[in-house]
Rosetta silent file (secondary structure, phi, psi, omega in degrees, C-alpha in Angstrom):
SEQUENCE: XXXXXXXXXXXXXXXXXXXXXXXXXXXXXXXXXXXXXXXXXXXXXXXXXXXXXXXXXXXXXXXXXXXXXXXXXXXXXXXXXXXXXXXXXXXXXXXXXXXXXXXXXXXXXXXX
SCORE:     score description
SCORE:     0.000 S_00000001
   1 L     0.000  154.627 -173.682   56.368   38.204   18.036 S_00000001
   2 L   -89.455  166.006  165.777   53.991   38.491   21.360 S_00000001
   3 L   -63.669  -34.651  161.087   53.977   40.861   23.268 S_00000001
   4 L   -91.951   16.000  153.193   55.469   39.059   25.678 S_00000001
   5 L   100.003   14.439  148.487   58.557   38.359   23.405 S_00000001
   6 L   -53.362  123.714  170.732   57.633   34.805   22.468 S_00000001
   7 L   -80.083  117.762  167.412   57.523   33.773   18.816 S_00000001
   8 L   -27.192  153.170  118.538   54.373   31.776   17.549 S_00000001
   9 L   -77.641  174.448 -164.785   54.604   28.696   16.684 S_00000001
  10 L  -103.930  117.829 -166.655   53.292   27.351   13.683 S_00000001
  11 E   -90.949  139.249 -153.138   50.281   24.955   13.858 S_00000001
  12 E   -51.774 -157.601 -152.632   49.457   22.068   11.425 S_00000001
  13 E   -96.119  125.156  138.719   48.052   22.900    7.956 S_00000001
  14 L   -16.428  151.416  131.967   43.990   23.672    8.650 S_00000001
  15 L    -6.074  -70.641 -158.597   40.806   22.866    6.904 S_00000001
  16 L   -92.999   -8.458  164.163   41.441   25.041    4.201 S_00000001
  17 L   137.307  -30.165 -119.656   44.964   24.119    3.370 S_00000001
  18 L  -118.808  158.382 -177.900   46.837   26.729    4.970 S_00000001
  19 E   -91.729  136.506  169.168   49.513   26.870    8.017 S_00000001
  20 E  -101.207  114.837 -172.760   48.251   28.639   10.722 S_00000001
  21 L  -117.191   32.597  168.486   51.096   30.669   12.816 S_00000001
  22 L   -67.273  143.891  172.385   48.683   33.713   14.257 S_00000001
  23 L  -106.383   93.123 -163.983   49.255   34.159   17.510 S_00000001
  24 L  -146.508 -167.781  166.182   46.285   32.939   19.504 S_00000001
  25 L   -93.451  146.064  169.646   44.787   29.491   20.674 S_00000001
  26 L   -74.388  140.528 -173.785   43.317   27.315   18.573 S_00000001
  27 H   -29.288  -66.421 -170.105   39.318   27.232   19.741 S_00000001
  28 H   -70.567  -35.575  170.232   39.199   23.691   20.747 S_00000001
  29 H   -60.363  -11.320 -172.203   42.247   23.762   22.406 S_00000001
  30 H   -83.995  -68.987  165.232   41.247   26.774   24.223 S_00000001
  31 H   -29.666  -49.993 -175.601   37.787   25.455   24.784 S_00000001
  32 H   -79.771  -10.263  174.255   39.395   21.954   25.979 S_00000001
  33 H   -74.342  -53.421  163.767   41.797   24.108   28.688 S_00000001
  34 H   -48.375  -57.843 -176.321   38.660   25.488   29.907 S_00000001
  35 L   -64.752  -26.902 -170.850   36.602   22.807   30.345 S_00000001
  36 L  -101.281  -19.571 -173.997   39.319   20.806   31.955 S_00000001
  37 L    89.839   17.751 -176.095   40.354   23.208   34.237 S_00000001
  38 L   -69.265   -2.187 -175.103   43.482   24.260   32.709 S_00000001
  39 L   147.303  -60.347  169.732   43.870   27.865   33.615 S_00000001
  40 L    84.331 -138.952 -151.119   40.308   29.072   32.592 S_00000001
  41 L  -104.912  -32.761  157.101   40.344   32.949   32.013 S_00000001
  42 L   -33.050   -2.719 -176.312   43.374   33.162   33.828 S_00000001
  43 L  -147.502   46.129  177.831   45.508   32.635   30.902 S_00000001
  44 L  -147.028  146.808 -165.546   43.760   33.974   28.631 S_00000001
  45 L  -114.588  161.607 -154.386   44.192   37.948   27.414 S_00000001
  46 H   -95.163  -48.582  158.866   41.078   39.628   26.954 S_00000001
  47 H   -47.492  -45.028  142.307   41.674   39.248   22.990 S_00000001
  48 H   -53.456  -29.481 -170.936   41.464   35.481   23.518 S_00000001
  49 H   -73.806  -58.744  171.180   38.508   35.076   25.253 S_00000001
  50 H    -9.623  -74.896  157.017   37.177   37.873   22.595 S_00000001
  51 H    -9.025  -97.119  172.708   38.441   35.400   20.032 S_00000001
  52 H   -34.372  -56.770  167.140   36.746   32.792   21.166 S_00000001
  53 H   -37.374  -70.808  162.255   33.401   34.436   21.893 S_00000001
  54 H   -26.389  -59.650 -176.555   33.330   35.182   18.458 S_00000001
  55 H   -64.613  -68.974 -144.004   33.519   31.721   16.692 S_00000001
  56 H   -57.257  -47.099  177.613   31.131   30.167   19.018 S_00000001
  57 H   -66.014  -24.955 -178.580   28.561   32.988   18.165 S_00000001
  58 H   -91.371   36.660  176.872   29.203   33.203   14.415 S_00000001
  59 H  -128.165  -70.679  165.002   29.100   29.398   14.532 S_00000001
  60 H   -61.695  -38.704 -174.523   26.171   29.080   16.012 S_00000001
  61 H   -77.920  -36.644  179.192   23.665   31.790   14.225 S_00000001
  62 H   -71.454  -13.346  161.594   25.213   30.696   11.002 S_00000001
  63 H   -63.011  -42.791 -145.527   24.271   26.623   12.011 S_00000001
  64 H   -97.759   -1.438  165.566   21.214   28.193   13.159 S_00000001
  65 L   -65.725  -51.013 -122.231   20.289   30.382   10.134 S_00000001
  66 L  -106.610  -40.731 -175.404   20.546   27.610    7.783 S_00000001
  67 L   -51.619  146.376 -166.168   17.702   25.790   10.103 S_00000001
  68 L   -94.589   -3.956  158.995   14.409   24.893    8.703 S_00000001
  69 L   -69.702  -48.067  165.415   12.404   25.955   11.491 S_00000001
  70 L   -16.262  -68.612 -154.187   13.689   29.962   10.969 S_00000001
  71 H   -28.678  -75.729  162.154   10.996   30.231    8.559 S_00000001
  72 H   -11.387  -31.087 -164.345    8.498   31.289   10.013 S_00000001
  73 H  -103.680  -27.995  171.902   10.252   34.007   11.586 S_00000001
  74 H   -68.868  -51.721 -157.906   11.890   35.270    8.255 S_00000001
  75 H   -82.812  -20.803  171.131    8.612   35.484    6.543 S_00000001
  76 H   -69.590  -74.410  163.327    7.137   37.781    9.859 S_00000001
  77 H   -20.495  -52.979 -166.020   10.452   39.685    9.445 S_00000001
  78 H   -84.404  -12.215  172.987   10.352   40.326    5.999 S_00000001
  79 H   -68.222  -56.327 -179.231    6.667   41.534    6.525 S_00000001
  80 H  -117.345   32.675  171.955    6.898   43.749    9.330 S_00000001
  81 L  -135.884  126.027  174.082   10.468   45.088    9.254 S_00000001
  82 L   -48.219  148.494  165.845   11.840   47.727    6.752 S_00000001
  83 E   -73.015  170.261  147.389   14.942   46.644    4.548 S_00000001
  84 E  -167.455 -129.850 -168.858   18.208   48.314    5.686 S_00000001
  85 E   -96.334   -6.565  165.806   22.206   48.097    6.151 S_00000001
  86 E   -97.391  164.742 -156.578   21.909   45.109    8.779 S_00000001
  87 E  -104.524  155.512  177.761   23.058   41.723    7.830 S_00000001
  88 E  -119.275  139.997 -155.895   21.152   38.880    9.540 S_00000001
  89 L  -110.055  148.936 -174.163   23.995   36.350    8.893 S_00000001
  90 L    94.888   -3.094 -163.378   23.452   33.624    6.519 S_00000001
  91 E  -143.613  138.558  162.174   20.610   35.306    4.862 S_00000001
  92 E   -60.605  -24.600  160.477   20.943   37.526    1.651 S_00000001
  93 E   -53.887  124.626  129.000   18.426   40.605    2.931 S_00000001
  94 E   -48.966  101.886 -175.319   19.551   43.237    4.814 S_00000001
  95 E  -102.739  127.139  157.836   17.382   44.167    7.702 S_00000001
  96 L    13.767  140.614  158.914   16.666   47.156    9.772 S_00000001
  97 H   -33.044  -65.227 -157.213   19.143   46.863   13.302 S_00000001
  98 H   -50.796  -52.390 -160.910   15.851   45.489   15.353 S_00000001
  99 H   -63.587  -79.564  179.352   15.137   42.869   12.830 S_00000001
 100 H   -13.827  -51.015  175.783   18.517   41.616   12.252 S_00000001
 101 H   -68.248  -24.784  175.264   19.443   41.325   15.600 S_00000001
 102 H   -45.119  -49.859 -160.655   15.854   39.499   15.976 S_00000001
 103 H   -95.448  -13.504 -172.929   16.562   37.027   13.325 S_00000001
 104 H  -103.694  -69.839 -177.928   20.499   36.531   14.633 S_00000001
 105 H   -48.955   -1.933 -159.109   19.794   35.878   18.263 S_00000001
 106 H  -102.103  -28.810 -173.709   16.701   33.819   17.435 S_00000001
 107 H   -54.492  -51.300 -163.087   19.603   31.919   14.856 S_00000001
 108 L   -49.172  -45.959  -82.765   21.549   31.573   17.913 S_00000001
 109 L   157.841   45.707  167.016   19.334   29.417   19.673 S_00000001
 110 L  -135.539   12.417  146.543   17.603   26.814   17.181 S_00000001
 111 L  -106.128    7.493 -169.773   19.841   24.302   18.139 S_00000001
 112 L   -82.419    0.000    0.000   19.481   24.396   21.643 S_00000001
C-alpha cells in the first residue's frame, strides 16, 4: 500500500515474463506524462523522478559501453589508470573511481 493509502495496481506481464505491481510509474509512461505536459514533476515524488533518472542513465552508458567507438578510450584507460573496486558498467575490469567514472560518462554520450 502507498503511502498515501492507495493499493498498486498490477501492470501487464513485462519483458521478462513477470507481473509488475511495484508501486511506481512505468518509465515510458512517466516519460510520455512529461513530455506531454501531464503534470511534469508535479506529480511525481522525489523517488520517481529518482527512478527514472536511473534507467535513462544505466540505459544509456550500458548502450553506450557496448559501442565500437569506446575503444580507444578503454585501451588509454587500461594504460594509464590503476585497477580498483570501480565498475565501469558493461565492461569486466574494475577501474580506479577517476577512470570509471571517465569511461561511464564518456559511455553516456556515444550515442548522442
Amino acid at each position: 500500500m502507498r503511502h498515501d493509502g492507495v493499493a498498486p495496481q498490477p501492470r501487464p506481464q513485462g519483458a521478462e515474463g513477470g507481473v509488475d505491481t511495484e508501486d511506481r510509474p512505468a518509465p515510458r509512461t512517466a516519460a510520455a506524462s512529461v513530455w506531454a505536459g501531464g503534470g511534469g514533476a508535479g506529480h511525481w515524488s522525489l523517488q520517481d523522478a529518482a527512478r527514472v533518472g536511473a534507467l535513462d542513465y544505466f540505459g544509456v552508458v550500458s548502450a553506450g559501453a557496448r559501442h565500437p567507438d569506446l575503444g580507444p578510450l578503454l585501451q588509454h584507460v587500461s594504460k594509464t589508470y590503476a585497477a580498483g573496486p570501480s565498475t565501469a558498467i558493461g565492461l569486466p575490469t574494475p577501474f580506479v573511481a577517476e577512470a570509471a567514472a571517465y569511461v561511464n560518462a564518456t559511455a553516456g554520450h556515444m550515442h548522442d
